[in-house]
ROSEVEX-965248 format. One line per field, with one value per residue: x, y, z of N, C-alpha, C, O in turn; residue in three letters. Coordinates in Angstrom, 3 decimals, decimal comma. Layout:
# residues N
n_X = (X_...)
n_Y = (Y_...)
n_Z = (Z_...)
ca_X = (X_...)
ca_Y = (Y_...)
ca_Z = (Z_...)
c_X = (X_...)
c_Y = (Y_...)
c_Z = (Z_...)
o_X = (X_...)
o_Y = (Y_...)
o_Z = (Z_...)
type = (Ala_...)
//
This chain:
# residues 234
n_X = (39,334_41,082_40,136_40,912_44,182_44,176_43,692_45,394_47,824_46,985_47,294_50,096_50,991_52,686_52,176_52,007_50,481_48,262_47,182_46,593_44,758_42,694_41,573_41,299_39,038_37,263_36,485_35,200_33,241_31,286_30,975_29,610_27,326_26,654_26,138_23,465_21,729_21,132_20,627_17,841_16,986_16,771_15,433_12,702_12,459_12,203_10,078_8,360_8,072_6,660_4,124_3,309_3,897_1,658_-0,354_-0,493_-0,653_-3,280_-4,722_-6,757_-6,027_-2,612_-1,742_-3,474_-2,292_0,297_0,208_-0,836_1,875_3,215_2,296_3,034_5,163_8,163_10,639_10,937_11,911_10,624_9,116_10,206_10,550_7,720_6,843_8,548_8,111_5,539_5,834_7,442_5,590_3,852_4,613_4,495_6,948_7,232_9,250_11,671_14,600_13,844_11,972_11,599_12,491_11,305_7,880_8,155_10,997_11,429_10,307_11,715_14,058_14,220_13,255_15,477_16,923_15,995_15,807_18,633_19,426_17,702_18,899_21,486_20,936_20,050_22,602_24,722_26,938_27,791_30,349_31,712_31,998_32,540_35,426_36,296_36,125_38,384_40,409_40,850_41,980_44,969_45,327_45,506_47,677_49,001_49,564_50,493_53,363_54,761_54,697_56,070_58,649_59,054_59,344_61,391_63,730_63,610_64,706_67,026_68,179_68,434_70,310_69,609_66,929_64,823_61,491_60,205_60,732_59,523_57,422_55,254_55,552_55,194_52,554_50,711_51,305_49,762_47,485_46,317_46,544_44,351_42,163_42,020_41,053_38,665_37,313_36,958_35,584_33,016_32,466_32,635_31,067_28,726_28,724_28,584_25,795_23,694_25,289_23,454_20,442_20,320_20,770_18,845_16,490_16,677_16,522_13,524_12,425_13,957_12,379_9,707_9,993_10,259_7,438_6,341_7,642_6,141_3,821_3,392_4,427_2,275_0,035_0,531_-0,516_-3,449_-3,457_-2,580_-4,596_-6,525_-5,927_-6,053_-8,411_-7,564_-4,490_-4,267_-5,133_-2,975)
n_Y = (-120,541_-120,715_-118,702_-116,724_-116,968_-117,059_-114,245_-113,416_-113,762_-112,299_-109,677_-109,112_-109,498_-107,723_-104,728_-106,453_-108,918_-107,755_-106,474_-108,415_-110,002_-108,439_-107,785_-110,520_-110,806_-108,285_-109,612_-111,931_-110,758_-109,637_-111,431_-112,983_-110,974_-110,828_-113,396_-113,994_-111,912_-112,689_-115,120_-114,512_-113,421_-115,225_-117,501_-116,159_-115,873_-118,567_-119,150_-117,526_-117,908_-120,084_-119,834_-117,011_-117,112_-119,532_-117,656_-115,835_-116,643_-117,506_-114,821_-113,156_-111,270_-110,299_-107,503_-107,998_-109,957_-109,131_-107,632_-108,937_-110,376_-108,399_-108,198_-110,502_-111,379_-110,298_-109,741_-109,274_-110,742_-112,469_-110,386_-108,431_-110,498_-110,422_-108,168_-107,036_-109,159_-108,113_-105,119_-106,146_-107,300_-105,099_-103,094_-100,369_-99,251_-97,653_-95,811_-96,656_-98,939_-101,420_-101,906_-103,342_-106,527_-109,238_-109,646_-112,488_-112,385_-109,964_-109,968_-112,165_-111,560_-109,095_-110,792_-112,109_-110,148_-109,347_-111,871_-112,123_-109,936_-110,317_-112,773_-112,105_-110,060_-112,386_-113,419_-111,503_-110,301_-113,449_-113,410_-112,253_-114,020_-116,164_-115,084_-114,839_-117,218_-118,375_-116,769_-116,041_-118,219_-118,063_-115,509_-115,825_-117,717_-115,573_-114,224_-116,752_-117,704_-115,196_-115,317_-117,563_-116,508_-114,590_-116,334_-117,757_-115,796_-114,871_-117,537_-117,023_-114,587_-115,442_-117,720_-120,069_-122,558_-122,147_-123,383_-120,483_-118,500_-119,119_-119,787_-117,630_-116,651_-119,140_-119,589_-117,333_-118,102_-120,514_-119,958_-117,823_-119,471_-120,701_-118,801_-118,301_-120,264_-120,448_-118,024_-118,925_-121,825_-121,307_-119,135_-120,563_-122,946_-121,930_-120,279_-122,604_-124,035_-121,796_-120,807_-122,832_-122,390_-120,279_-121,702_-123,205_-121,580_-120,067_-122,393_-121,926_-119,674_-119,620_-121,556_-120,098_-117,960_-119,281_-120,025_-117,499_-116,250_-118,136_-117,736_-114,833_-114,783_-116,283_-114,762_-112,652_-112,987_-112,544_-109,889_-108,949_-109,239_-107,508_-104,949_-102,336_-102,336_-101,484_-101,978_-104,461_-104,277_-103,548)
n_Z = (132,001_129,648_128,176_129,912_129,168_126,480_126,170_127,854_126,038_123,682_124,984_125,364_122,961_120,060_118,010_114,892_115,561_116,926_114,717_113,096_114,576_114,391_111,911_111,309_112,737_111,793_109,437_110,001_111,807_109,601_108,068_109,281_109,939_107,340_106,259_108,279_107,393_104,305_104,608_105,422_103,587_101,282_102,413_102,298_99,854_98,870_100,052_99,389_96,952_95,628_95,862_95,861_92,779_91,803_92,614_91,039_87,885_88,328_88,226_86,293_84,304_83,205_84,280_86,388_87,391_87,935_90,106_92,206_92,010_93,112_95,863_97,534_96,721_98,696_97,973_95,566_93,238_91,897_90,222_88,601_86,116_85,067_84,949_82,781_80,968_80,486_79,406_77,089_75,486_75,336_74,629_72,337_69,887_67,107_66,127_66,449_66,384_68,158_66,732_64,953_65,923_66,125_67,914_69,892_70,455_71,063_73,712_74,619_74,835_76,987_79,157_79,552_80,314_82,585_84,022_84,307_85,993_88,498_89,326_89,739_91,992_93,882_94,218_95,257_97,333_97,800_97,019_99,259_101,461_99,755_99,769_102,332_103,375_102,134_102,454_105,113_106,808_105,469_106,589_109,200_108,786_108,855_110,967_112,365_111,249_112,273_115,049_115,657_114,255_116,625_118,706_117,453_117,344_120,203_120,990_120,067_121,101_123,820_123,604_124,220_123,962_125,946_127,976_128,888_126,913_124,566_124,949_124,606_122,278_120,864_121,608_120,897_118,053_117,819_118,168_116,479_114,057_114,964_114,595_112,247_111,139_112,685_111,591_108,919_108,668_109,308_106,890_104,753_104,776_104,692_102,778_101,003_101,348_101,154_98,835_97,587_98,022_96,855_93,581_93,979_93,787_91,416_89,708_89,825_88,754_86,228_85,216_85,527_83,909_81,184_81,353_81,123_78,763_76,860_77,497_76,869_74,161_72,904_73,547_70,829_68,314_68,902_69,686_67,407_65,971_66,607_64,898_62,849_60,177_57,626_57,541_57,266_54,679_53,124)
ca_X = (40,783_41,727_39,838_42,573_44,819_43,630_43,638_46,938_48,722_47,030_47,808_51,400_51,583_52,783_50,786_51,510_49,677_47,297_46,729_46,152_43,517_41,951_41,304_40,019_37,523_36,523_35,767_34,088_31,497_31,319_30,533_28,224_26,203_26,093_25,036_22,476_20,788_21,304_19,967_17,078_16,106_16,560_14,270_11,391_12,089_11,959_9,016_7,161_7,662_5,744_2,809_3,239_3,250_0,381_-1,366_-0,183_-1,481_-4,696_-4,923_-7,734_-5,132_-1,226_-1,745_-4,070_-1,030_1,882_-0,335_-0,835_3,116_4,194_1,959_3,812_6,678_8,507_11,760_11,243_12,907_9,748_8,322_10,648_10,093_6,155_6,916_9,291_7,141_4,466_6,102_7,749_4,608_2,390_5,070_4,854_8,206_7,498_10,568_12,884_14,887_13,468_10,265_11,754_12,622_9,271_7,524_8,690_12,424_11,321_10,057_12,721_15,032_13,304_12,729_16,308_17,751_15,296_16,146_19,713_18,538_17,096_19,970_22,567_20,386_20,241_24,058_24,593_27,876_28,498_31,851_32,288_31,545_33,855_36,626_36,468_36,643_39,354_41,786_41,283_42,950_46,030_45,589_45,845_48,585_50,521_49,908_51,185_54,321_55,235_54,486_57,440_59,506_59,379_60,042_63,035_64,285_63,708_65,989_68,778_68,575_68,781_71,169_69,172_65,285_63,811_60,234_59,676_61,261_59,569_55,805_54,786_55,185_54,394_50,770_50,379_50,933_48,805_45,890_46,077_45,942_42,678_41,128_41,960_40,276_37,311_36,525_37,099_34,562_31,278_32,143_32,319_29,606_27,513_28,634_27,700_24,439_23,550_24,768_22,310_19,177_20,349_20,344_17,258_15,627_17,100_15,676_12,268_13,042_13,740_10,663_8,933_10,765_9,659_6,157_5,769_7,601_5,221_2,247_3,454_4,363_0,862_-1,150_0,823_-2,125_-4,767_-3,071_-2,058_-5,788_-7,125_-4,960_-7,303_-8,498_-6,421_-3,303_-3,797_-5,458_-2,472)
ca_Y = (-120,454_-120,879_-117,368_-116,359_-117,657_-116,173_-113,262_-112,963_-113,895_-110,948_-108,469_-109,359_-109,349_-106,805_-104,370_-107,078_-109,627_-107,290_-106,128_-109,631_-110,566_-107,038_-108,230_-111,404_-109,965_-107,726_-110,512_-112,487_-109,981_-109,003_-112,962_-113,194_-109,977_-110,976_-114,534_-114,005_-110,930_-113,344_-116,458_-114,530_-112,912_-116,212_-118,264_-115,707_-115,833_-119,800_-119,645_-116,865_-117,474_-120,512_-119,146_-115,819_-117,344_-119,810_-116,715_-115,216_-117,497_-117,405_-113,765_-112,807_-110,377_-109,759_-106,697_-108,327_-111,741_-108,315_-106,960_-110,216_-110,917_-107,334_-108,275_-111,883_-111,372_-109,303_-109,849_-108,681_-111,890_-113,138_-109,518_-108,190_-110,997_-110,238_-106,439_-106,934_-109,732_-107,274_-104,328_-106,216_-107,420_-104,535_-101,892_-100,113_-97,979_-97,734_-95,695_-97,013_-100,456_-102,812_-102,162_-104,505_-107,059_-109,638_-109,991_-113,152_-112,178_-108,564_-110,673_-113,275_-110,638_-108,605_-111,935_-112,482_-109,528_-109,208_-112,988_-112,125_-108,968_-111,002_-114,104_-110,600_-109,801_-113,392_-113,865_-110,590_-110,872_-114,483_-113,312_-111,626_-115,107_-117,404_-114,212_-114,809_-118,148_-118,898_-116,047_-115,795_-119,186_-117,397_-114,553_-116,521_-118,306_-115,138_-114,321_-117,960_-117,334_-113,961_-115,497_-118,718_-115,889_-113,988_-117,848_-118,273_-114,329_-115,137_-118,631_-116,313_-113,560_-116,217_-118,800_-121,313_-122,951_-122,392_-122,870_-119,584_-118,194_-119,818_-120,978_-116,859_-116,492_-120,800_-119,445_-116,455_-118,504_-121,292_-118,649_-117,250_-120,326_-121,276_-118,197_-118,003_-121,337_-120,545_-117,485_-119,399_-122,683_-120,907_-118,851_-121,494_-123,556_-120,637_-120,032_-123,648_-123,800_-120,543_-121,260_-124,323_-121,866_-119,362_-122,330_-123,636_-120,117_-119,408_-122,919_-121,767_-117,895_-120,262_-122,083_-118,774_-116,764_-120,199_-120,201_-115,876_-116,532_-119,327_-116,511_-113,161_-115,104_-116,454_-113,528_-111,838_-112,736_-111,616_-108,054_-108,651_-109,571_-106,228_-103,836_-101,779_-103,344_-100,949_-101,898_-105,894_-104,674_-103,550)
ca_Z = (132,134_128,338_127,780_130,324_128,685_125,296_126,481_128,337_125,375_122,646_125,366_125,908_121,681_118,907_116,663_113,784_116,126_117,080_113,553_112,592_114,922_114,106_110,548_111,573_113,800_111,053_108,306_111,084_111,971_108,141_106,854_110,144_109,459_106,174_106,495_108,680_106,251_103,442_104,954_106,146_102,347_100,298_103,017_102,240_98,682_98,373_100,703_98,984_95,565_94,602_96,599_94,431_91,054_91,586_92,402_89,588_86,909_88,783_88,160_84,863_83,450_83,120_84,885_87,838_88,355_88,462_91,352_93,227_92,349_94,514_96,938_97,994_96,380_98,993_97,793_94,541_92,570_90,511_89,719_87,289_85,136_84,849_84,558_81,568_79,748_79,978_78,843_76,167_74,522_75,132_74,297_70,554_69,262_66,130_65,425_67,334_66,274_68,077_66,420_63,747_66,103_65,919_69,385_70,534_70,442_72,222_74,945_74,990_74,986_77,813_80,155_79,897_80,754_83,425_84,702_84,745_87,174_89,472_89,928_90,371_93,006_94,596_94,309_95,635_98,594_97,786_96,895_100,155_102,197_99,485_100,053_103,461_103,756_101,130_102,839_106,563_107,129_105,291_107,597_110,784_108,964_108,906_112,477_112,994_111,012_112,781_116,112_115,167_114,476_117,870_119,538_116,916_118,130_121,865_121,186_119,446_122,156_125,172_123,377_124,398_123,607_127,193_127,495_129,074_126,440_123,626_125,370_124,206_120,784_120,277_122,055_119,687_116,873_117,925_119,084_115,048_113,207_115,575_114,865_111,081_111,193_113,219_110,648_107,475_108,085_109,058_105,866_103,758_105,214_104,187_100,978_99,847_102,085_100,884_96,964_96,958_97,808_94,951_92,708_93,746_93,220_90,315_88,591_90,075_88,302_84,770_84,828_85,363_82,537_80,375_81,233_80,915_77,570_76,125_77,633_76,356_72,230_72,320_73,199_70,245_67,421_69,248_69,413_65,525_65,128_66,800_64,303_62,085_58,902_56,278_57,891_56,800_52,893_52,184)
c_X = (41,453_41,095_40,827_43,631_45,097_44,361_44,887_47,919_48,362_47,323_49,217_51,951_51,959_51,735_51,126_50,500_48,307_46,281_45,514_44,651_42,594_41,447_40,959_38,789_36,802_35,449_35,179_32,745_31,011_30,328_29,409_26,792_25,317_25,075_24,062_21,030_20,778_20,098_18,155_16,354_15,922_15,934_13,283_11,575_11,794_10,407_7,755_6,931_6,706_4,161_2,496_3,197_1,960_-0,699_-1,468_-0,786_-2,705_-5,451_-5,844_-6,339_-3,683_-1,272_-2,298_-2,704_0,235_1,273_-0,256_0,844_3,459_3,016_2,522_4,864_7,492_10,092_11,885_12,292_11,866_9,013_8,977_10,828_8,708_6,223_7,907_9,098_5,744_4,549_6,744_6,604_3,575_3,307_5,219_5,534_8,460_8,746_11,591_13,067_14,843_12,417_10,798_12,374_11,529_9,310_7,801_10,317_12,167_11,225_11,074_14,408_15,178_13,259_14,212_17,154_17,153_15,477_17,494_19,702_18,750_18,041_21,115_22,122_20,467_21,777_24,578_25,644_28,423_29,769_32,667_32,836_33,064_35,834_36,821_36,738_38,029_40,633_42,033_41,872_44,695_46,481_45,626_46,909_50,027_51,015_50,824_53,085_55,180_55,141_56,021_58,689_59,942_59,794_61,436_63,900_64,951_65,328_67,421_69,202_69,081_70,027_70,698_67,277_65,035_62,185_59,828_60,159_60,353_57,700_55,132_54,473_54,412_53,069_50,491_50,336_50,090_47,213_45,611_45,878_44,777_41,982_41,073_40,648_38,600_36,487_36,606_36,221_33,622_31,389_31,729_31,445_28,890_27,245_28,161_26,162_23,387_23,259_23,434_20,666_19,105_20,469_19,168_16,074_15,865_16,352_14,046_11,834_12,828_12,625_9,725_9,071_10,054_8,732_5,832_6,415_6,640_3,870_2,376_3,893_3,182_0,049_-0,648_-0,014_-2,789_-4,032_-3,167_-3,758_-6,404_-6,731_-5,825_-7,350_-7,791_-5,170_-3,381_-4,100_-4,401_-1,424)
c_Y = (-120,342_-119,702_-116,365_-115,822_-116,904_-114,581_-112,543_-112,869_-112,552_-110,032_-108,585_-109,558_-107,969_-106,148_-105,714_-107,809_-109,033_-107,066_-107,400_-110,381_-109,654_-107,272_-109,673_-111,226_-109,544_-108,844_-111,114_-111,886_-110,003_-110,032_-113,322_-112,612_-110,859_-112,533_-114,925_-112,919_-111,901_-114,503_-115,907_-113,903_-114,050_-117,384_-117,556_-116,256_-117,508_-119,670_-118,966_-116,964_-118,940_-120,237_-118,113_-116,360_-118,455_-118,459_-115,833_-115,514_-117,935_-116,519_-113,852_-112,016_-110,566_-108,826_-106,965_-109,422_-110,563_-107,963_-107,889_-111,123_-109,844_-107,617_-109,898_-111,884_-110,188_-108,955_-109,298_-109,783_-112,049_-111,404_-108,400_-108,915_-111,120_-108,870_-106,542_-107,945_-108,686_-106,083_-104,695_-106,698_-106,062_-102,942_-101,466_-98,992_-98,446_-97,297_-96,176_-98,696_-101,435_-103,077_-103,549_-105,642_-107,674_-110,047_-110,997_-113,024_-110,971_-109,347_-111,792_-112,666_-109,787_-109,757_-112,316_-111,751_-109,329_-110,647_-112,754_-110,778_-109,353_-111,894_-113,200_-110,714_-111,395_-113,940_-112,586_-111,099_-112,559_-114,370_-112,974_-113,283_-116,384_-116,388_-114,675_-116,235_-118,718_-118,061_-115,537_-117,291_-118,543_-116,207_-115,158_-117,462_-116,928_-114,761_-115,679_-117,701_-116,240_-114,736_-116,792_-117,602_-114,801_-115,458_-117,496_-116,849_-114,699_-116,571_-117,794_-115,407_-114,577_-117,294_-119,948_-121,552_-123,359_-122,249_-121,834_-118,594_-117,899_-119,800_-119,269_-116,699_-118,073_-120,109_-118,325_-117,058_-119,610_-120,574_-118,380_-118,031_-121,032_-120,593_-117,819_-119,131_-121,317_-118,983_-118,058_-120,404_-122,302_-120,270_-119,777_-122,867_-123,169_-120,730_-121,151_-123,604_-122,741_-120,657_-122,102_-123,321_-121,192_-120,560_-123,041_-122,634_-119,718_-120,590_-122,414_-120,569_-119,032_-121,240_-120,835_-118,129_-117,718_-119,976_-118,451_-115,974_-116,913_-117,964_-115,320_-113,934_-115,490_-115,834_-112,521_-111,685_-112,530_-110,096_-108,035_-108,103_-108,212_-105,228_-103,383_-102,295_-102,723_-101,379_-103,870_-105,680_-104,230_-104,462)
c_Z = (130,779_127,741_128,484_129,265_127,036_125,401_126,877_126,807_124,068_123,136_125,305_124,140_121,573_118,538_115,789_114,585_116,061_115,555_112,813_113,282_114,567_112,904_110,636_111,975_112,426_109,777_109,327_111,386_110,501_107,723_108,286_109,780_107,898_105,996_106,854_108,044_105,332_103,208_104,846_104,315_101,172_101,123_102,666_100,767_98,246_99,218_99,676_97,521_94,735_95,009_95,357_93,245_90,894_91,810_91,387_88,345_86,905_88,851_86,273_83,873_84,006_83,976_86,222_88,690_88,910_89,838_92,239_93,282_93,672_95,506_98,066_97,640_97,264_98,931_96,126_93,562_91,743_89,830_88,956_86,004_84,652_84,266_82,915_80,498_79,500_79,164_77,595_75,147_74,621_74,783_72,602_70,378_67,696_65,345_66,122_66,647_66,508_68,101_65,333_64,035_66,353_67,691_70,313_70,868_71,266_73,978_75,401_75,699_76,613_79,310_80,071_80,686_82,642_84,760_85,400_86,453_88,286_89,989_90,052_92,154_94,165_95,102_95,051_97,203_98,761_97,767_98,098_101,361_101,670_99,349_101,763_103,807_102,979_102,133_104,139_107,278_106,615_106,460_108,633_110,196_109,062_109,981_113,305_112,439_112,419_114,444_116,193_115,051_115,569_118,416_118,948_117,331_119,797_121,885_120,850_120,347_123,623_124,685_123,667_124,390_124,731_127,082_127,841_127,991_124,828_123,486_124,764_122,844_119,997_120,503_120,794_118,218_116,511_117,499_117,393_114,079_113,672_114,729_113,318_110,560_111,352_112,268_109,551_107,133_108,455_107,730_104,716_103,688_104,923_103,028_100,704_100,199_100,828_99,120_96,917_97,282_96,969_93,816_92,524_93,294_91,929_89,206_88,752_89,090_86,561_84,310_84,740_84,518_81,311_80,007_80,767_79,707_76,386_76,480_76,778_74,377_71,895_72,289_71,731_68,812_67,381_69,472_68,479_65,238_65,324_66,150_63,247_60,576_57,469_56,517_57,294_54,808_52,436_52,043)
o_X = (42,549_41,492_41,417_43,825_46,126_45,301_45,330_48,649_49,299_47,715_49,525_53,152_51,775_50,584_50,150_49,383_47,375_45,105_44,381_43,787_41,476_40,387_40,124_37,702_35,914_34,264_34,203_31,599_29,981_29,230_28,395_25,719_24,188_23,885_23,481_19,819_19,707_19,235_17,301_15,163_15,107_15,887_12,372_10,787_11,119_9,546_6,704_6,026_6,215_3,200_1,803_2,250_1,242_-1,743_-2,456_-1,426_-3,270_-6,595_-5,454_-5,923_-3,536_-0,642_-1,826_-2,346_0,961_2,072_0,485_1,141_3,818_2,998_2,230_5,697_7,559_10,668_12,968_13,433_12,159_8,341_8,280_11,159_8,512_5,686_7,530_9,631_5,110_3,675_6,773_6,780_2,539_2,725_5,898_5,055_9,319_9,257_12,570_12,142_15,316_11,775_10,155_12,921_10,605_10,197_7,762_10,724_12,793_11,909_11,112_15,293_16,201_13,236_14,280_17,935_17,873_15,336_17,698_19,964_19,650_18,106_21,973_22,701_21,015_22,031_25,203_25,280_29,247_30,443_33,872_33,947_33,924_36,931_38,004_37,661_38,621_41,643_42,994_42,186_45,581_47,569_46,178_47,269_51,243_52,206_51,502_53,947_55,990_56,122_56,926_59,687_61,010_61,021_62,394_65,027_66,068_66,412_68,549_70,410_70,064_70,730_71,368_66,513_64,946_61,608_58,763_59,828_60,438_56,965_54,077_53,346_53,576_52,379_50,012_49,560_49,687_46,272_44,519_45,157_44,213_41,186_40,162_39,661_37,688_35,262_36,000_35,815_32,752_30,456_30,744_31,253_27,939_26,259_27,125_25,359_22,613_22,258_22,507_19,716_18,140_20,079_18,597_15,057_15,077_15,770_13,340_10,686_11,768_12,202_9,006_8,063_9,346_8,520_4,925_5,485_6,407_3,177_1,466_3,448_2,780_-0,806_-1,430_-0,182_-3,359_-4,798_-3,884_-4,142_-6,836_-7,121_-6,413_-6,342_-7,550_-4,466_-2,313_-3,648_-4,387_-0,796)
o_Y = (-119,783_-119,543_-115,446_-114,721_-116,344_-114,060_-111,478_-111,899_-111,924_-109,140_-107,423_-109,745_-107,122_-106,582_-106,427_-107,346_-109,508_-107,376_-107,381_-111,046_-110,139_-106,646_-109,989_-111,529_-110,249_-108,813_-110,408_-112,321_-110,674_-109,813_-113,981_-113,144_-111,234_-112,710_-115,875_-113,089_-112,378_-114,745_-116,637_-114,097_-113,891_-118,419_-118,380_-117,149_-117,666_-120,360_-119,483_-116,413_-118,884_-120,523_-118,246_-115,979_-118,301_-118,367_-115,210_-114,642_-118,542_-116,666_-114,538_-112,458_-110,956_-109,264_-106,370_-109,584_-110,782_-108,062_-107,655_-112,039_-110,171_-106,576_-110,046_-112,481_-109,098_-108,125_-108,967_-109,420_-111,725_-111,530_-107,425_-108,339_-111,969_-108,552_-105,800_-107,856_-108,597_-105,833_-103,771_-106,435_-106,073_-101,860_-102,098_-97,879_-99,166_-97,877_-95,434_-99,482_-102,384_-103,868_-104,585_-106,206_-106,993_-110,491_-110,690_-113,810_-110,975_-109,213_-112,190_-113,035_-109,917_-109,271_-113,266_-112,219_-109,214_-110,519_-112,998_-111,008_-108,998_-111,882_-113,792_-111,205_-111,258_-114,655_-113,162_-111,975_-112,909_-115,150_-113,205_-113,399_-117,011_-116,834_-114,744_-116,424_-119,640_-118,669_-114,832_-117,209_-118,613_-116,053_-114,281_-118,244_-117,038_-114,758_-115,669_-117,542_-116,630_-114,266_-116,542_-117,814_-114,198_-115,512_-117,080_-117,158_-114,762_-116,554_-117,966_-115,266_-114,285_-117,675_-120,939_-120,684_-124,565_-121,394_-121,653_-117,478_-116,886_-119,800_-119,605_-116,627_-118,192_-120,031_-118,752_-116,662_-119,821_-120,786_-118,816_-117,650_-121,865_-121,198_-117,059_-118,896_-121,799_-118,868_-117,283_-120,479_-123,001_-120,652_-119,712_-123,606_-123,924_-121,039_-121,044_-123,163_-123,095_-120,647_-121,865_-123,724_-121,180_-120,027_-123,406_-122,874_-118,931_-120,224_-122,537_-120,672_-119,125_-121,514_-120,715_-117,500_-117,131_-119,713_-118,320_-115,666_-116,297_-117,453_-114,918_-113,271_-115,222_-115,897_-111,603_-110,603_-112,212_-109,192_-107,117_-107,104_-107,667_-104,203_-104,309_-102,606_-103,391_-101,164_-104,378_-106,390_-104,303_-104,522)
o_Z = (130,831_126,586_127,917_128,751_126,658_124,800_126,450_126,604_123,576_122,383_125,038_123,944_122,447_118,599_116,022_114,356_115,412_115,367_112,333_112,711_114,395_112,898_109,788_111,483_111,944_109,443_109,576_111,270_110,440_107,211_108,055_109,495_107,584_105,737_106,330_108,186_105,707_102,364_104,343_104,074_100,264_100,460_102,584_100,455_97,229_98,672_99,298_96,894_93,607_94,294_94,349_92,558_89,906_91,164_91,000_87,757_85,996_89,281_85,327_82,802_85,165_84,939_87,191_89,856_89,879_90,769_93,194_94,049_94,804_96,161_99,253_98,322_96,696_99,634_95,643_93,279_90,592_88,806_88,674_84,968_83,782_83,205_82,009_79,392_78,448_78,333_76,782_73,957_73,955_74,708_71,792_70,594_67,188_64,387_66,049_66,437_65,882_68,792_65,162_63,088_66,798_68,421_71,504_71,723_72,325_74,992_76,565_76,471_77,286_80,441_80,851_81,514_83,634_85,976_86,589_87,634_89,046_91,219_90,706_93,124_95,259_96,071_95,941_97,987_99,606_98,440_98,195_101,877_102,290_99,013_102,096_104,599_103,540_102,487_104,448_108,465_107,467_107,015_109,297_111,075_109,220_110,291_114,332_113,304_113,260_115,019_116,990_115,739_115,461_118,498_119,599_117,717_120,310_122,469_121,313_120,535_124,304_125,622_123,375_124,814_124,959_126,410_127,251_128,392_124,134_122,498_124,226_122,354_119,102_119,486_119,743_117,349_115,368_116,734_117,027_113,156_112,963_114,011_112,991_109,862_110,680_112,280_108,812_105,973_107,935_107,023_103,980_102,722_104,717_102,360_100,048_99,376_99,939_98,403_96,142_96,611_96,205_92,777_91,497_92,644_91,405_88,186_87,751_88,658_85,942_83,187_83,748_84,196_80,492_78,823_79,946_78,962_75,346_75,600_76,053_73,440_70,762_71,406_71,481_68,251_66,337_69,139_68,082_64,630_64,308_66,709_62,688_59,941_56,463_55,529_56,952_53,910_51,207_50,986)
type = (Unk_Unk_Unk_Unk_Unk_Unk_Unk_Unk_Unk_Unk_Unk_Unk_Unk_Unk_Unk_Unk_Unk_Unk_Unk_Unk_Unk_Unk_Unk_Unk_Unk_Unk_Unk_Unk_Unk_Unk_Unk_Unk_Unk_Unk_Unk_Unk_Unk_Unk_Unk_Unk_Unk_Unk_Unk_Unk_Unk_Unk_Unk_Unk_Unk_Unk_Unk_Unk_Unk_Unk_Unk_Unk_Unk_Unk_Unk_Unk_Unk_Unk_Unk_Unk_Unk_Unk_Unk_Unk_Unk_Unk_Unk_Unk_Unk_Unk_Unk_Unk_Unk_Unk_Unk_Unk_Unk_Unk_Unk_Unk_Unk_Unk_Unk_Unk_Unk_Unk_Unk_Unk_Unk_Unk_Unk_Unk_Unk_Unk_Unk_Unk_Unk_Unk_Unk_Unk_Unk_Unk_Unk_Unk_Unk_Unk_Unk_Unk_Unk_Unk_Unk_Unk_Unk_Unk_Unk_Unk_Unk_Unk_Unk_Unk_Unk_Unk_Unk_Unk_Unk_Unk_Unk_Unk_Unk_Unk_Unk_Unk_Unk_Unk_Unk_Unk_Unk_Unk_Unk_Unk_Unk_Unk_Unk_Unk_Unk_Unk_Unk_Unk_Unk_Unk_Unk_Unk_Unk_Unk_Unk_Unk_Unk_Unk_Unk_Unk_Unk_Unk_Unk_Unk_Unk_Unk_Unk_Unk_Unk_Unk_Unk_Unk_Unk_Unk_Unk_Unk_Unk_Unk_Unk_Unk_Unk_Unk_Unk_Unk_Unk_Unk_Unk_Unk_Unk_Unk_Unk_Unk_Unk_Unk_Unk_Unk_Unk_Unk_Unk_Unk_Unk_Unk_Unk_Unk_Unk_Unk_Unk_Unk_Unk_Unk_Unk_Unk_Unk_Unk_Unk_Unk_Unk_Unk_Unk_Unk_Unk_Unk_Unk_Unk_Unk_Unk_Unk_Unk_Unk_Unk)
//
């Protein structure tokens, strides 16, 4: 009966009304869709990634732990920081300027930009989620407004505050501050929810960048050491 009810009263509105629930609706599906794609790519990635880097560090070579990262990593979060410690220690441009930056700074350099990458990618529509919840309570307050001012109309056209008069636009503006409501706290239930797995991934991501740091500056003497023996007499 109160879907009735509902119902009777958006047909018997305005376009603004209409407009207004029309743009709720939309962010509603929008911060749904999205929440539920969201939810569903930063549960694999907490699940799959300390799996993937113990296998990683259990790999003989740099090149064997990147293979065994894209094969568990299906989110692609820990395996641009393996790919860009590797290429920064095993890459040589001699002419180019950041031959004369020394190998631990290539790689530090390299593992950062490559970190930042990756926590883009994890944050990725948060904004859409804390947009939606911050400004569809406004939008069902303006349907509520506009709905107070067909009542206060109806009282000026009749001369007098009857409830049949009155009980239409009160429901329309009730109905819009519900429904501003009911899209604004799953968004923002999300967004924190949601933040707290991108920050838990992201310290998991800076321990990883740490440890492929501390790996890719220490193999850098055994390369030195392999460099042909005229190149140290002089």
């Amino acid at each position: 009966m109160a879907t009735t009810g509902v119902m009777h009263y958006l047909q018997s509105s305005d376009a603004v009304t209409h407009a207004v629930a029309g743009v709720l609706l939309a962010m509603s599906v929008a911060s749904w869709c999205f929440l539920i794609v969201k939810a569903w790519v930063l549960l694999r990635a907490k699940r799959q990634g300390p799996r993937a880097v113990q296998r990683f560090w259990q790999a003989a070579t740099l090149k064997d732990g990147i293979a065994e990262l894209r094969k568990l990593d299906k989110e692609r979060v820990y395996v641009p920081l393996a790919v860009a410690a590797w290429h920064a220690s095993e890459a040589e441009m001699p002419g180019a300027l950041i031959a004369h930056v020394g190998q631990d700074e290539r790689v530090l350099r390299a593992l950062r930009h490559a970190l930042l990458a990756s926590q883009r990618r994890l944050e990725f529509g948060q904004v859409l989620l804390a947009s939606v919840g911050s400004t569809a309570p406004f939008v069902g307050l303006l349907g509520t407004v506009w709905g107070i001012y067909h009542a206060l109309g109806s009282i000026a056209a009749n001369g007098q505050a009857m409830i049949e008069n009155v009980a239409g636009p009160v429901g329309e503006a009730l109905i819009m501050t519900a429904f501003g409501l009911v899209v604004a706290i799953p968004a923002v239930l999300a967004y924190n929810v949601l933040g707290r797995l991108v920050r838990q991934i992201s310290e998991e991501l800076d321990g990883f960048a740490h440890d492929l740091h501390a790996y890719a500056s220490g193999a850098a003497p055994r390369r030195v050491s392999r460099a042909p023996v005229q190149d140290h007499a002089v």
